[in-house]
C-alpha positions in Angstrom: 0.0 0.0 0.0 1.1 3.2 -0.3 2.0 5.2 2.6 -0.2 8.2 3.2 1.2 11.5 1.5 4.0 9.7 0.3 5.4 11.8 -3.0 4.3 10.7 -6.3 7.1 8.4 -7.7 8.5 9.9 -10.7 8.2 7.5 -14.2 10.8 5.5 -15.2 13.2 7.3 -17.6 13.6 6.1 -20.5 16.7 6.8 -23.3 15.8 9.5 -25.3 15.1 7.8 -29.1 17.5 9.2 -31.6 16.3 11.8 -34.0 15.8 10.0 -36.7 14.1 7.1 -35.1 12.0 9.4 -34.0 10.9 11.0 -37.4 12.3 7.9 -40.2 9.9 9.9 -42.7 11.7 12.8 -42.8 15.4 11.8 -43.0 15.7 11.6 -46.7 14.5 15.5 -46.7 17.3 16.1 -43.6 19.7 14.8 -45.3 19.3 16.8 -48.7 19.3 20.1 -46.3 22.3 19.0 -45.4 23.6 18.3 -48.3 22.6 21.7 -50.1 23.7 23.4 -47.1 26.9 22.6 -47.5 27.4 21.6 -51.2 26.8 26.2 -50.8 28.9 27.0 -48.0 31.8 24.4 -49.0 31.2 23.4 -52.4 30.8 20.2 -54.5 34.3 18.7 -54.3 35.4 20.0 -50.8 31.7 18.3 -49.1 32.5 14.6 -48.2 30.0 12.3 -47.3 31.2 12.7 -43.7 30.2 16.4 -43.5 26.9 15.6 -44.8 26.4 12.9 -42.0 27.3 15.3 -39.1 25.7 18.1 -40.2 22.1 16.0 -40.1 23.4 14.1 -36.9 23.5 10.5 -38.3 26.2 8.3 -39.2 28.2 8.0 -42.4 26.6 4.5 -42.9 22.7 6.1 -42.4 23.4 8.6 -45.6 24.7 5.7 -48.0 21.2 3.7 -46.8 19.5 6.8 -48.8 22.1 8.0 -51.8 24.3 6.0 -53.0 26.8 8.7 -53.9 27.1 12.6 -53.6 25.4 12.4 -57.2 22.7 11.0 -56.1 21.9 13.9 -53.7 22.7 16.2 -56.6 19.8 14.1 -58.5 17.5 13.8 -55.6 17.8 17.8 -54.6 16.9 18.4 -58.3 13.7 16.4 -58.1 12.9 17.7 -55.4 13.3 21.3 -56.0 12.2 21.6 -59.2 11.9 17.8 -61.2 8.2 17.7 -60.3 7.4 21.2 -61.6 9.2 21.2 -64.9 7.0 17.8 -65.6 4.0 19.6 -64.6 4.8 22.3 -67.1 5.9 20.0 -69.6 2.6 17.9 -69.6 0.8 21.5 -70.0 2.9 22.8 -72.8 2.2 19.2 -74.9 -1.4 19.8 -74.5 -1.9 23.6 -75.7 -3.1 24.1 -79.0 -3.9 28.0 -78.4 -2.3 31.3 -78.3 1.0 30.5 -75.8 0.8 34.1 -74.5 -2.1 33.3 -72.7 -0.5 29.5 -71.1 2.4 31.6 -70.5 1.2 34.2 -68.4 -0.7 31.5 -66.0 2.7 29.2 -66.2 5.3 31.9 -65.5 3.8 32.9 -62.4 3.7 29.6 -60.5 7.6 29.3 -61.8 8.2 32.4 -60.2 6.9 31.6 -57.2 9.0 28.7 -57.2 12.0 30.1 -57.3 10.9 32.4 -54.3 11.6 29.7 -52.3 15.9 29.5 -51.2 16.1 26.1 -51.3 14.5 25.7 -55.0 16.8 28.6 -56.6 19.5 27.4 -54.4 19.7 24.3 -57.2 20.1 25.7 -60.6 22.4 28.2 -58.5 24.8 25.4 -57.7 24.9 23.2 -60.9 25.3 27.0 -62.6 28.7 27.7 -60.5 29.5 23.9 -60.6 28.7 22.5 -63.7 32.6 24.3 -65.2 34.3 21.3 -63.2 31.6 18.4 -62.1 30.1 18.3 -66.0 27.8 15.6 -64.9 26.2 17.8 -62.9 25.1 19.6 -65.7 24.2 16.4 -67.0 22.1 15.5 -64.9 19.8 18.8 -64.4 19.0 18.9 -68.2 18.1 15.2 -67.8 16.0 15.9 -64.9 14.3 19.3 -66.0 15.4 20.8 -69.3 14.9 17.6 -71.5 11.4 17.8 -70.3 10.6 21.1 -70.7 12.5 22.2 -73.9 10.9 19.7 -76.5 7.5 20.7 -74.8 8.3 24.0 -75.4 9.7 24.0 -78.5 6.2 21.9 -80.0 4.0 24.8 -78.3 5.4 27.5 -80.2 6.0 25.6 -83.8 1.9 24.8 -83.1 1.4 28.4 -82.7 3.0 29.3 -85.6 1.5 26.9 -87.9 -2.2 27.8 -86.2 -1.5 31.9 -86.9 -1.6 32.6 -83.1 1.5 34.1 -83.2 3.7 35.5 -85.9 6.2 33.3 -87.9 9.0 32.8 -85.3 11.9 29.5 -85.0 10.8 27.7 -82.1 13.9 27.3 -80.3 14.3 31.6 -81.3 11.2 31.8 -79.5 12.2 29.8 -76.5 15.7 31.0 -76.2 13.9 35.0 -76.1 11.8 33.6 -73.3 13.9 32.0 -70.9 17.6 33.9 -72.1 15.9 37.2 -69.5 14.8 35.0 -66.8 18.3 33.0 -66.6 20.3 36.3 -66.8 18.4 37.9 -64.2 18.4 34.4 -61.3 23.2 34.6 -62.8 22.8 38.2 -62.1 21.0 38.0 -59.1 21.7 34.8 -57.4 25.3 34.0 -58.1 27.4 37.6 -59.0 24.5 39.4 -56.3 24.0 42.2 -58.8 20.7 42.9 -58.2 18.0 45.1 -59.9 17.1 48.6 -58.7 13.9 48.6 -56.3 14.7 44.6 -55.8 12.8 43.8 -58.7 12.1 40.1 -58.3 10.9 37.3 -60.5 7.5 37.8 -61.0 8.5 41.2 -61.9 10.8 40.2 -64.3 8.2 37.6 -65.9 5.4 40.9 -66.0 7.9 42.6 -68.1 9.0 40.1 -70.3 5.4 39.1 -71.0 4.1 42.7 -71.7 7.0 42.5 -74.1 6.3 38.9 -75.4 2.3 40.4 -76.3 3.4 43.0 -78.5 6.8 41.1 -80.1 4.2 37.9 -80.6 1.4 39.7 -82.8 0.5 37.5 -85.7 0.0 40.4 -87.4 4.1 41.0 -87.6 6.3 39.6 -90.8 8.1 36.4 -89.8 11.6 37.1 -87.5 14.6 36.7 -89.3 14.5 33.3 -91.7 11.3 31.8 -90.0 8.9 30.4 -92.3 5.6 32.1 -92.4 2.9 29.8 -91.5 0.3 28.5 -94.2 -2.7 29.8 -95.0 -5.6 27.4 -95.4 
């Protein structure tokens, strides 16, 4: 029995669970933080598996369980930054048979909001300042994103041009005029930190270039440069 007013016995104490016992689901995600974290501060080469493991608090063995190899995490921090969007957009782009002025100005602001986020810009940011001496790197962002996205692309605007929505433009002309802007401004801004007066951002950027895109896309303009006019039915 227990004695009268006798102090409540405190509970066993148990080990604290590690943190990653504790939350399994999320270790793939902790580990890519890591990763990015330091593939930034350190840079590709100088980041060894090691650094990755301490800096998410597991062991050396715990990351190889997840990638493989430090291009692995390159591939996985791709996909998960921006593999699923650029698949998204690519599905759209295949299916639209109208005037692309009007998909792009619904597609170009979800991509800017996107790239709002550090951790998604962080990405192209790092392959950009990387890809001089870990080519494969480079490699392996077009095959994740651009390979999707540029045939798409490139089959939007040759539809448009054949359809009369737009005037007579080369596809990949068209293409390069849309995204050329958009990838000097994230160099400018993200990896030499020149940025725009008034901290213009990207869905500033992607206003501008579309007000531009209206007037520069009028079917009612002669074909650009060696393009062949579209037929007339």
């Amino acid at each position: 029995m227990t004695e009268p007013n006798a102090p409540d016995q405190p509970p066993p104490q148990t080990e604290a669970a590690p943190k990653f016992r504790r939350r399994k689901e999320a270790r793939p995600d902790e580990l890519l933080d890591a990763a990015l974290a330091l593939f930034t501060e350190k840079g590709f080469d100088r980041t060894r598996v090691e650094d990755i493991a301490r800096r998410a608090g597991v062991s050396k063995g715990a990351v190889y369980l997840y990638f493989p190899s430090k291009d692995a995490m390159i591939e996985a921090l791709v996909d998960r930054a921006v593999g699923g969007v650029a698949q998204s957009v690519a599905a759209r782009l295949n299916d639209f048979n109208g005037d692309p002025r009007v998909l792009l100005r619904s597609l170009l602001p979800m991509v800017a909001a996107k790239l709002a986020d550090p951790k998604v810009i962080a990405v192209p940011r790092l392959v950009v300042q990387e890809a001089g001496g870990h080519p494969r790197l480079a490699a392996i962002y077009r095959a994740r994103v651009i390979d999707h996205v540029l045939p798409a692309a490139r089959g939007m605007f040759a539809r448009a041009v054949e359809a009369g929505h737009i005037r007579a433009i080369d596809p990949d002309l068209a293409l390069r005029l849309v995204m050329g802007p958009l990838a000097l401004h994230a160099i400018m801004d993200q990896v030499f930190d020149i940025h725009a007066s008034g901290g213009t951002d990207f869905a500033a950027v992607f206003d501008g270039l579309l007000d531009i895109l209206d007037a520069g896309l009028d079917p009612a303009l002669p074909p650009v440069g060696g393009a062949t006019p579209r037929k007339e039915s």
